[in-house]
matplotlib code that plots the C-alpha trace (Angstrom):
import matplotlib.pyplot as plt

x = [-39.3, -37.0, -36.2, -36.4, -35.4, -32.2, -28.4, -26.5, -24.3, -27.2, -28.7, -24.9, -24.9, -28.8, -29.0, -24.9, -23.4, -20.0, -17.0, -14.9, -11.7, -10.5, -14.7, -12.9, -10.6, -11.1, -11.4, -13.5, -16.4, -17.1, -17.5, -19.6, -21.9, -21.7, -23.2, -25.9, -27.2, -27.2, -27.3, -29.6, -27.3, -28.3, -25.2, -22.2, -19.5, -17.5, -14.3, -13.4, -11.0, -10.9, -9.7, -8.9, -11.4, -14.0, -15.5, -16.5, -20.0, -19.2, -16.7, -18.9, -21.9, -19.3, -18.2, -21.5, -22.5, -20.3, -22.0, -20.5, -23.5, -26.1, -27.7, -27.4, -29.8, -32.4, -32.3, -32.5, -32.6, -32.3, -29.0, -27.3, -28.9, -27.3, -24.0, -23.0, -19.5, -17.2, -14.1, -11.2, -7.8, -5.5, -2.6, -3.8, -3.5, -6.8, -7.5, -8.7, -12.3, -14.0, -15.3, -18.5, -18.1, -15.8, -18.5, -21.3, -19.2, -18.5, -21.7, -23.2, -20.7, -20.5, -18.2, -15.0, -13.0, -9.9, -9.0, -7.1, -3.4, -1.0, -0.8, 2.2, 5.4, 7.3, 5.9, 8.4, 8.4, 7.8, 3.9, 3.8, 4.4, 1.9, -1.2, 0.1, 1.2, 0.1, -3.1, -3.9, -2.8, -5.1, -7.7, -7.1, -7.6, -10.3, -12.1, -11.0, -13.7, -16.5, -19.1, -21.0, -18.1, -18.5, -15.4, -12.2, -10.9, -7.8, -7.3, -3.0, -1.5, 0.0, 3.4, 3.6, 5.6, 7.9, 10.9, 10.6, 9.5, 7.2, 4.0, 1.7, -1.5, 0.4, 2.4, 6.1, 8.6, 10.5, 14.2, 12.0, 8.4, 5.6, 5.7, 9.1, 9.6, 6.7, 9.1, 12.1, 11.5, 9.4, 10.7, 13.0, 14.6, 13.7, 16.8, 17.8, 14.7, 15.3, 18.6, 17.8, 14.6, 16.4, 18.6, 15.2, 13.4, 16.3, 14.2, 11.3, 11.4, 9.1, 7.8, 4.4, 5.2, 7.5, 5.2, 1.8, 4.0, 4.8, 1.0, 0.3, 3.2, 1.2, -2.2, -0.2, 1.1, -1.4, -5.0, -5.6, -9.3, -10.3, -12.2, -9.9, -8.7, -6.8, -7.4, -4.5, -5.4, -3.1, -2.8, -6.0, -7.8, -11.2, -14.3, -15.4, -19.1, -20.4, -22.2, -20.3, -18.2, -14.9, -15.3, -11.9, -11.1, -7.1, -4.3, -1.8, -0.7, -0.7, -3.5, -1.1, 0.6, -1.9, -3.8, 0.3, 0.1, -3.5, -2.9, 0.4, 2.5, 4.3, 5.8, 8.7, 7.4, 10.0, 8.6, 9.0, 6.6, 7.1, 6.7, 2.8, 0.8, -0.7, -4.1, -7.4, -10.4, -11.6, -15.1, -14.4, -11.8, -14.3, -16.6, -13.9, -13.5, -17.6, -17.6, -14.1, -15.8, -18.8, -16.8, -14.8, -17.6, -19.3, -16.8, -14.3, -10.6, -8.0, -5.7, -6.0, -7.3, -5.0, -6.7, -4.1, -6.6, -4.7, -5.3, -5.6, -2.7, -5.2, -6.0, -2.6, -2.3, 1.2, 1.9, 2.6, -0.8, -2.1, 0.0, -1.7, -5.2, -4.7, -3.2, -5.8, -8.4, -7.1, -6.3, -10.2, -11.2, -8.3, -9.3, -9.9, -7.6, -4.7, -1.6, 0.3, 0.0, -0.6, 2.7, 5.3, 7.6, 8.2, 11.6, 12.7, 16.0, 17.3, 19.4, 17.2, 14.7, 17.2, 17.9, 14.8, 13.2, 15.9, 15.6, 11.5, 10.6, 13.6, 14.8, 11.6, 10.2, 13.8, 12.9, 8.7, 9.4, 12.3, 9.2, 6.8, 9.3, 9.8, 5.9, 5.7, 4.6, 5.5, 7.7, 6.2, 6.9, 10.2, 8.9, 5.9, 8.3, 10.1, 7.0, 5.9, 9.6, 9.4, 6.0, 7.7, 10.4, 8.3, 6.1, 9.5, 9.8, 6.8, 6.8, 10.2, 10.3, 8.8, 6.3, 4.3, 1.2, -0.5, -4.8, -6.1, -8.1, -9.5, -10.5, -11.9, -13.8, -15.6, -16.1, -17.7, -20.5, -24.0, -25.2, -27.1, -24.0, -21.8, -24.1, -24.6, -20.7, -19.1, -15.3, -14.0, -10.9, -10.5, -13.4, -12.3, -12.3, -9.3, -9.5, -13.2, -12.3, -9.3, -11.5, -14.2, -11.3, -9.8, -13.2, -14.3, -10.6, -11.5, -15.5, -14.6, -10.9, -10.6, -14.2, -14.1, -17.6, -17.4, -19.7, -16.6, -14.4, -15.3, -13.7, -11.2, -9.7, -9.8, -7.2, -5.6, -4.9, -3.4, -1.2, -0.1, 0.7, 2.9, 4.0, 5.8, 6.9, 8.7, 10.2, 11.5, 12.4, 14.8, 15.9, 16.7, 18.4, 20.3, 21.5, 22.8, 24.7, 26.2, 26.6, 28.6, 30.6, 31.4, 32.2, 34.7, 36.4, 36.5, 37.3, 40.9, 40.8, 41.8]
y = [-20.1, -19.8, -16.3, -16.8, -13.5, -14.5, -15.0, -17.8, -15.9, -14.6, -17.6, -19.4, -16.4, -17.1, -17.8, -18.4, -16.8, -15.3, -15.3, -12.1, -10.8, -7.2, -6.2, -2.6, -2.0, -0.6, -4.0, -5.4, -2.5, -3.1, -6.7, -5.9, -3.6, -5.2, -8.9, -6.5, -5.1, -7.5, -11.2, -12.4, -13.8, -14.9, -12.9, -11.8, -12.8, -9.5, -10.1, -7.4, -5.9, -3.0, 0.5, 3.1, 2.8, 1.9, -1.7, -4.2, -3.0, 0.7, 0.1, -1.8, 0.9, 3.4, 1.7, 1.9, 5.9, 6.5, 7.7, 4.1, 2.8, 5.5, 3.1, 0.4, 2.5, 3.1, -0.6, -2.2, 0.4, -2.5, -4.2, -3.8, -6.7, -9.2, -7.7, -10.1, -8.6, -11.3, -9.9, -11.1, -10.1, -11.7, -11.0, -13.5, -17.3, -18.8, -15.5, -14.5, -15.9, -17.1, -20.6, -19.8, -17.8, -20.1, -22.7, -20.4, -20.1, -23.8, -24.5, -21.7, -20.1, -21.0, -19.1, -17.5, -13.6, -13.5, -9.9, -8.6, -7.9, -5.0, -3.3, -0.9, -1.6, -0.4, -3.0, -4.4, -8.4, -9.4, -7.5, -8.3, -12.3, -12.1, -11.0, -11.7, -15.5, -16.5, -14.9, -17.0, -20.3, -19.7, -18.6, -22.4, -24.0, -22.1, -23.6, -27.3, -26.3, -25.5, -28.1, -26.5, -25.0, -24.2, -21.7, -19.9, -16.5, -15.6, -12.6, -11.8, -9.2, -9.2, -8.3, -11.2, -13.0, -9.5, -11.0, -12.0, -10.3, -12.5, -13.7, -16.1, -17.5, -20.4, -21.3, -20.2, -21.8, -19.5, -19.7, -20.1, -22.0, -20.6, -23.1, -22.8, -19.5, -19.5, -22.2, -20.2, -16.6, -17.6, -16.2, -14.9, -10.9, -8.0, -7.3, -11.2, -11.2, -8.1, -10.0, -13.1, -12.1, -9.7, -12.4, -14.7, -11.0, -9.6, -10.2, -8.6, -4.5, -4.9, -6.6, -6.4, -7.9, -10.9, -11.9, -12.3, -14.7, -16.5, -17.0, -17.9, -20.5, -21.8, -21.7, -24.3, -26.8, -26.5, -26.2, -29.3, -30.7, -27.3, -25.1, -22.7, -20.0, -17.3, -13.5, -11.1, -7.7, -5.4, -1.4, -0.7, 2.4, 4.3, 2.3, 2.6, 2.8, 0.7, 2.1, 5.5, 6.6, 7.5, 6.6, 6.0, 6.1, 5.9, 7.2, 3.8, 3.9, 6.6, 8.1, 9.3, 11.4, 12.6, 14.1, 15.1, 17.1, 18.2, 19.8, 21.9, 19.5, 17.2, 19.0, 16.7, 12.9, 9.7, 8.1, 5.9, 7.6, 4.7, 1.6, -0.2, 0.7, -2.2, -0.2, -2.1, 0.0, -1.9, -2.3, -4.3, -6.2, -7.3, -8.5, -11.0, -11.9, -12.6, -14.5, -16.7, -17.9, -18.8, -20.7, -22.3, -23.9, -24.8, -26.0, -29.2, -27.9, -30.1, -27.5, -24.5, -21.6, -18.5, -15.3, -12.4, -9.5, -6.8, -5.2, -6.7, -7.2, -5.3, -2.3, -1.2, 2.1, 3.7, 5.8, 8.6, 8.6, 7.8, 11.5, 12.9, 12.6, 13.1, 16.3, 17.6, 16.3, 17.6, 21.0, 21.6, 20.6, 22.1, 21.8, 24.6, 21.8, 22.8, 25.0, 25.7, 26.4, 22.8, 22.5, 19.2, 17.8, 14.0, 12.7, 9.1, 10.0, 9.4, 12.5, 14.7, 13.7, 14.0, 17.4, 18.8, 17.0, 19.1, 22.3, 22.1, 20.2, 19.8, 23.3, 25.3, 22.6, 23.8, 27.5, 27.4, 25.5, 28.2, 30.9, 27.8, 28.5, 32.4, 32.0, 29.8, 26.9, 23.3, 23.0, 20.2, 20.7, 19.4, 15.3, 16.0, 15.8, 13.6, 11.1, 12.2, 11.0, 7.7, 7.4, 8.0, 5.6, 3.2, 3.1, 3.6, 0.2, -0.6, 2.5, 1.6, -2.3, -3.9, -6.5, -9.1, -10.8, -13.5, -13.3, -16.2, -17.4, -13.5, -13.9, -17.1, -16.2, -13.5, -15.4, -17.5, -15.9, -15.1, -11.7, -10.8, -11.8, -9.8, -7.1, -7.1, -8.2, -6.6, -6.7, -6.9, -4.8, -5.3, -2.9, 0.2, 3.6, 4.9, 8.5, 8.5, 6.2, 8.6, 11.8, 10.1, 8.8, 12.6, 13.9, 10.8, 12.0, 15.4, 14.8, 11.4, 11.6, 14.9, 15.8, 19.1, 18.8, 19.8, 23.0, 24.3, 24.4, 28.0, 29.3, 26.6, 28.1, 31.1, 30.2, 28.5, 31.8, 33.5, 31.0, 31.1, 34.8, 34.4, 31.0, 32.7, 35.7, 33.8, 32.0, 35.0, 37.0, 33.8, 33.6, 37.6, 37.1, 34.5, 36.2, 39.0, 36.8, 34.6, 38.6, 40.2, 36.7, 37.0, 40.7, 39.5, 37.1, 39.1, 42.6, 44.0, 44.9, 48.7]
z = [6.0, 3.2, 1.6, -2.1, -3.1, -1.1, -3.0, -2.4, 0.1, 2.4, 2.3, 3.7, 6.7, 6.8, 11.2, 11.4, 14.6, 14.1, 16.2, 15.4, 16.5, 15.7, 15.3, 17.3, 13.9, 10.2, 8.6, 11.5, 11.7, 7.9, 8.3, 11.3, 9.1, 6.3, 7.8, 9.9, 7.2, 3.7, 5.9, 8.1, 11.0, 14.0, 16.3, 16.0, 19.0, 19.3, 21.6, 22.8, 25.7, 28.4, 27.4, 28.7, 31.9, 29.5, 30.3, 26.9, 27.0, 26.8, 24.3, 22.1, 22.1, 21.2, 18.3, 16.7, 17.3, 13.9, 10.6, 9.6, 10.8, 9.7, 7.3, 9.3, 11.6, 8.6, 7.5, 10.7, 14.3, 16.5, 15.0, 18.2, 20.0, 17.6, 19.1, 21.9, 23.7, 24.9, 27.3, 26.3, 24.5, 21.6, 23.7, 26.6, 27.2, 25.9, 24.4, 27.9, 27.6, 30.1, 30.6, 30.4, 27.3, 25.7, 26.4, 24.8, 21.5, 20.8, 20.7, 19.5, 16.4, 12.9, 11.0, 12.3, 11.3, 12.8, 12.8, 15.1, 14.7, 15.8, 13.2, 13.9, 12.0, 14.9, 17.3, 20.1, 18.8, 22.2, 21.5, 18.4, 18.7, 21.5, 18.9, 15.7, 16.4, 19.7, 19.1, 15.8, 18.0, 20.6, 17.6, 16.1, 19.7, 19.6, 16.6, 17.5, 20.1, 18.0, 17.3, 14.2, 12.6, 9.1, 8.3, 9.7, 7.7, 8.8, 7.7, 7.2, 4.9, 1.3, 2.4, 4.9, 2.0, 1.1, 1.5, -2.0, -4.8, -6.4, -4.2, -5.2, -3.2, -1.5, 1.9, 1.9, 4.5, 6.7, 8.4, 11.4, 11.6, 13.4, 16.2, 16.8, 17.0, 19.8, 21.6, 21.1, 21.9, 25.4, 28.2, 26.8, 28.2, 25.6, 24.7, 24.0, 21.7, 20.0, 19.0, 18.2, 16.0, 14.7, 12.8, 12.0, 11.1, 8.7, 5.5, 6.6, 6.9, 10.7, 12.9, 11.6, 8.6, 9.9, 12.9, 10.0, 8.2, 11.1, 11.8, 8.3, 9.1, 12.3, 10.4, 7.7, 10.1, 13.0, 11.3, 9.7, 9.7, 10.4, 7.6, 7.1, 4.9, 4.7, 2.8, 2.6, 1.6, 0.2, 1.5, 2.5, 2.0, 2.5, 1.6, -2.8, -2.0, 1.1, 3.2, 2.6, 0.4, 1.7, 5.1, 7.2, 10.5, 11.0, 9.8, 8.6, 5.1, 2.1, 3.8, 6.7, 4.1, 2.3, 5.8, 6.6, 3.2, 3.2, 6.7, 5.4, 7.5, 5.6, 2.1, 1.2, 0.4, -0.6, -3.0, -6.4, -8.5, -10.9, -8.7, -8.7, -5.7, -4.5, -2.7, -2.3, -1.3, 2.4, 1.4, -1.5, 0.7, 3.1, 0.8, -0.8, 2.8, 3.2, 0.2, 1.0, 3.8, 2.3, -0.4, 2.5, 4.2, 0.8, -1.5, -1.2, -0.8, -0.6, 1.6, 2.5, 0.7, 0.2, -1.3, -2.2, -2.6, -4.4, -7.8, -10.8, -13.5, -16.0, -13.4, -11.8, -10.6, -9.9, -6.9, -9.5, -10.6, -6.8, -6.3, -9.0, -8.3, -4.8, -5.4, -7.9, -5.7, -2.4, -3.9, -4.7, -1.2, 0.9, 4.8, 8.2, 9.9, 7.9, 9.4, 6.2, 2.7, 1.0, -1.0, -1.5, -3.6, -4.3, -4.8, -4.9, -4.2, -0.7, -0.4, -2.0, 0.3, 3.8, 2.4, 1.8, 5.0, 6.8, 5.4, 5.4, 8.6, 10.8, 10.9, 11.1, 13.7, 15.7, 15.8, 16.6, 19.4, 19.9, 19.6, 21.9, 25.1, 24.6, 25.0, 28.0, 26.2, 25.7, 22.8, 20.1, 16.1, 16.8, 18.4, 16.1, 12.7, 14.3, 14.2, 10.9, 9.9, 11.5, 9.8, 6.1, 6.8, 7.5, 4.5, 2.0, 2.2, 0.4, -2.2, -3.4, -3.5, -6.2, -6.2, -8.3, -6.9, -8.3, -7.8, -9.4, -6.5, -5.7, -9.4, -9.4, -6.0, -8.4, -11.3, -9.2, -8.1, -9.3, -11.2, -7.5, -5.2, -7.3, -6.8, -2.9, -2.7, -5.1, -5.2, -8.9, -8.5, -12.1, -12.7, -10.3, -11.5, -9.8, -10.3, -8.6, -6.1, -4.8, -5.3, -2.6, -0.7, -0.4, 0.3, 3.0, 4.7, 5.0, 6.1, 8.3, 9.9, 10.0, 10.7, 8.9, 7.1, 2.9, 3.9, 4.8, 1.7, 0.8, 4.1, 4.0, 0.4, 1.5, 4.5, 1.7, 0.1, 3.3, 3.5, -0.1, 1.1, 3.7, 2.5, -0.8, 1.3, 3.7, 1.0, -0.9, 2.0, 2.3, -0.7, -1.0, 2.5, 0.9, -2.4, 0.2, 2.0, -1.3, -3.1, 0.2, 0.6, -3.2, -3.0, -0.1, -1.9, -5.9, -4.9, -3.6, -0.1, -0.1]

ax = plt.figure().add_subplot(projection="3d")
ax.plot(x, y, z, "-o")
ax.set_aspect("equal")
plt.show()
C-alpha cells in the first residue's frame, strides 16, 4: 500500500535493490545509512572483498558497530538483514562475482553506486588502472546484465578534468581514450608502464586523478543504452549534519593536516592562503548522489548526466579562511592524542616551506630517533615525517592550482526538488555556514578519528600548557645558544687578536 506521506525520492527507492561498490569506504557507508534509514528499499548488494583474514561476512558486521550507525539502530534495529554481502573485488575480471551471484543481481537490482576507487594519489598505475578503469568496465558489463535497471551513478572526482583550469559538467577527450589505454598498458612490465603512462599521465599530478578520467572516458564511449550518470564530488570532508555531525573516518585531504597539526606534528603547512577551496561536506554529497539517480531513472536525457558537486560561485571559501576557523576551533578543543604544543606557520612559498620543514621536522625527527636507539628502541620520527612530507606534497597540487567549476546541473538537481525532498536530502551548498560546519568538523575529528571523547578537553588544555612550557623554552634556549655562537664568531672576526 502506498505511503502518502512519502516524497518523490522515497517513493523512487520505495522496494529498489541496490548494487553498490565501495559500501566499505567514507562515501559508501553514508549512502548505506542514509538509504537504511530515510528509503524504504528492498536490499542493498554490498560487494565486498577479503581482508586481512577477515571473510565478507565479518567484514560487513564490522562495518556497522560504528556510532555512524547509532541512529540507524534507534530508527530501524534490524537494518542489517537488508545488507546482502557479495564476494568479490574491483580489481578482478568480472569483478570477481560468482555466477550465482551475478545471476541473483541481474534480476534482482535496480539502481546501481559505483564507489569504489583507490583513492591514493601515489597508487602504482598498474593498481590503479585495475580499480579505477577496469573496475568501471566490468561495472558497465555489469549493468548490460541487469533486467530491471532503472539507474547507474558513477561516482568520479572533480579533479579528474585538472588538467585544465576551467571544468564544466561535460566529457573531455584525453591524449589517450579509456578503451585504449586498457589495450595498451596490458601486460605490460611495471617499469614499461610507469614509462609510457607517465608520458599519457603528464597533465595530471597522480595517478588517482588520471586513471578517474580515464573511466569517465570509458563510461562516454562504452555506456550507451544504459541509465547512467555520473557525480563528481569535490574534497570531501566530515558529514554537515547526517546522522552525526562531524563524523569521519580517514585521514585523505585537509583533514590529514589538520589531525597533523592538532596532534603537535605537523607545524609548517604549504599552502595558497588565497586560492578557493573547493570542500564539500560528504553528507550533503551523498544526498546529490541519491537524488541524481532518482532523476536518472525518471527524467529523459539525451546523454549522459554529469554532476560537478563543489561549492557554489555565491559561497566560496578560501583555504585562508578554511585555516582560520580551523585554527580557532582546534585551539578551544586541543586533544590527549597530541605530542607537541599545537603551533604552525603557513607559507605559500616553496622555499620558505623546504626551510622551515627542515629546521622543524627533519632535524628534530634526526636526533629522537638519535635518543630512540640510545634507548633500545626502533627509531621512527624520522620515516614518520617523511610520510607526513609525502602527504603535503601531494595535496600542493590542489591548494595552489586554481580552478573554476561550473554547477549548473548540481543546481538544477536542487531546484528541482520538492519543499520535503529538500528537507530529507538536503544538499544546497549555496546555503552552508562555513564557520559552523568547520567547528563540527574539528570537533567530529577529535570525538570520531581520533577517538578522544570532548569530556576530555579540560585535561587535554592543560597538556596543552606544558607543552607551551617546554615548547618556548626549547625555542629560546636555541635561540640564546645561537646569539652565543653568532656573538663569539663576530667577536672573532671584529676584535684584534692580541
Amino acid at each position: 500500500m502506498e505511503n502518502l506521506d512519502e516524497t518523490a525520492v522515497q517513493k523512487f527507492y520505495n522496494g529498489k535493490s541496490i548494487f553498490m561498490t565501495g559500501g566499505t569506504g567514507f562515501l559508501g557507508k553514508i549512502i548505506m545509512e542514509k538509504l537504511l534509514r530515510t528509503c524504504q528499499i528492498d536490499t542493498i548488494y554490498l560487494l565486498i572483498r577479503s581482508k586481512k583474514g577477515k571473510d565478507i561476512h565479518t567484514r560487513a558486521e564490522d562495518l556497522f558497530d560504528d556510532v555512524l550507525y547509532d541512529r540507524l539502530r534507534q530508527h530501524n534495529p534490524k537494518f542489517r538483514h537488508k545488507i546482502h554481502p557479495i564476494a568479490g573485488d574491483c580489481a578482478l575480471p568480472g569483478l570477481g562475482i560468482s555466477a550465482h551471484d551475478r545471476e541473483v543481481i541481474c534480476k534482482s537490482v535496480n539502481v546501481v553506486f559505483h564507489v569504489a576507487a583507490t583513492v591514493r594519489f601515489d597508487e602504482k598505475l598498474n593498481i590503479a588502472m585495475g580499480i579505477n578503469v577496469r573496475g568501471t568496465k566490468e561495472i558497465l558489463e555489469l549493468c548490460r546484465g541487469i533486467e530491471h535497471l532503472k539507474a547507474v551513478v558513477h561516482v568520479s572526482t572533480a579533479y579528474a578534468n585538472c588538467n585544465r583550469p576551467d571544468i564544466d559538467e561535460k566529457f573531455y577527450t584525453y591524449p589517450i581514450t579509456g578503451a585504449e589505454a586498457l589495450k595498451t598498458y596490458e601486460g605490460l612490465d611495471d617499469e614499461t608502464l610507469e614509462r609510457i603512462g607517465s608520458e599519457h599521465s603528464k597533465s595530471w599530478p597522480n595517478t588517482y586523478t588520471y586513471t578517474k578520467a580515464l573511466a569517465e572516458d570509458l563510461i562516454r564511449t562504452d555506456s550507451k543504452g544504459l541509465p547512467v550518470a555520473i557525480v563528481r564530488p569535490a574534497i570531501v570532508l566530515p558529514t554537515a549534519k547526517e546522522p552525526i555531525a562531524g563524523w569521519i573516518d580517514n585521514l585523505y585531504g585537509p583533514t590529514g593536516m589538520v589531525v597533523g597539526v592538532g596532534a603537535g606534528l605537523i607545524h609548517v603547512c604549504h599552502v595558497h592562503r588565497d586560492n578557493k577551496a573547493e570542500l564539500v561536506p560528504v553528507d550533503m554529497c551523498v544526498n546529490a548522489i541519491l537524488v541524481c539517480a532518482k532523476d536518472r531513472a525518471t527524467r529523459e536525457h539525451k546523454e549522459v548526466p554529469i554532476v560537478n558537486f563543489v561549492t557554489t560561485a555565491e559561497n566560496k571559501i578560501r583555504w585562508r579562511q578554511y585555516i582560520d576557523y580551523a585554527w580557532s576551533y582546534g585551539s578551544q578543543v586541543p586533544t590527549l592524542k597530541s605530542i607537541w604544543y599545537t603551533v604552525f606557520t603557513v607559507t605559500d612559498s616553496h622555499l620558505i616551506f623546504s626551510l622551515l620543514w627542515f629546521l622543524y621536522h627533519t632535524l628534530p625527527a634526526f636526533f629522537m630517533d638519535i635518543c630512540f636507539r640510545l634507548v633500545g628502541k626502533r627509531p621512527k620520527m624520522v620515516d614518520i615525517y617523511r610520510k607526513a612530507k609525502k602527504f603535503s606534497d601531494a595535496i600542493l597540487f590542489f591548494t595552489h592550482t586554481k580552478f573554476t567549476f561550473t554547477s549548473t546541473n548540481m543546481e538544477a538537481l536542487w531546484e528541482n526538488l520538492s519543499a520535503r525532498d529538500k528537507e530529507i536530502f538536503y544538499f544546497d551548498m549555496a546555503k552552508l555556514n562555513w564557520s559552523s560546519y568547520i567547528k563540527d568538523s574539528v570537533e567530529g575529528t577529535r570525538q570520531y578519528l581520533l577517538k578522544d571523547p570532548l569530556s576530555t578537553i579540560k585535561a587535554a588544555k592543560k597538556r596543552q600548557q606544558r607543552f607551551k612550557v617546554m615548547h618556548y623554552f626549547l625555542v629560546y634556549t636555541l635561540y640564546a645558544v645561537l646569539g652565543m655562537l653568532v656573538t663569539l664568531l663576530l667577536m672573532k672576526l671584529l676584535l684584534p687578536s692580541t
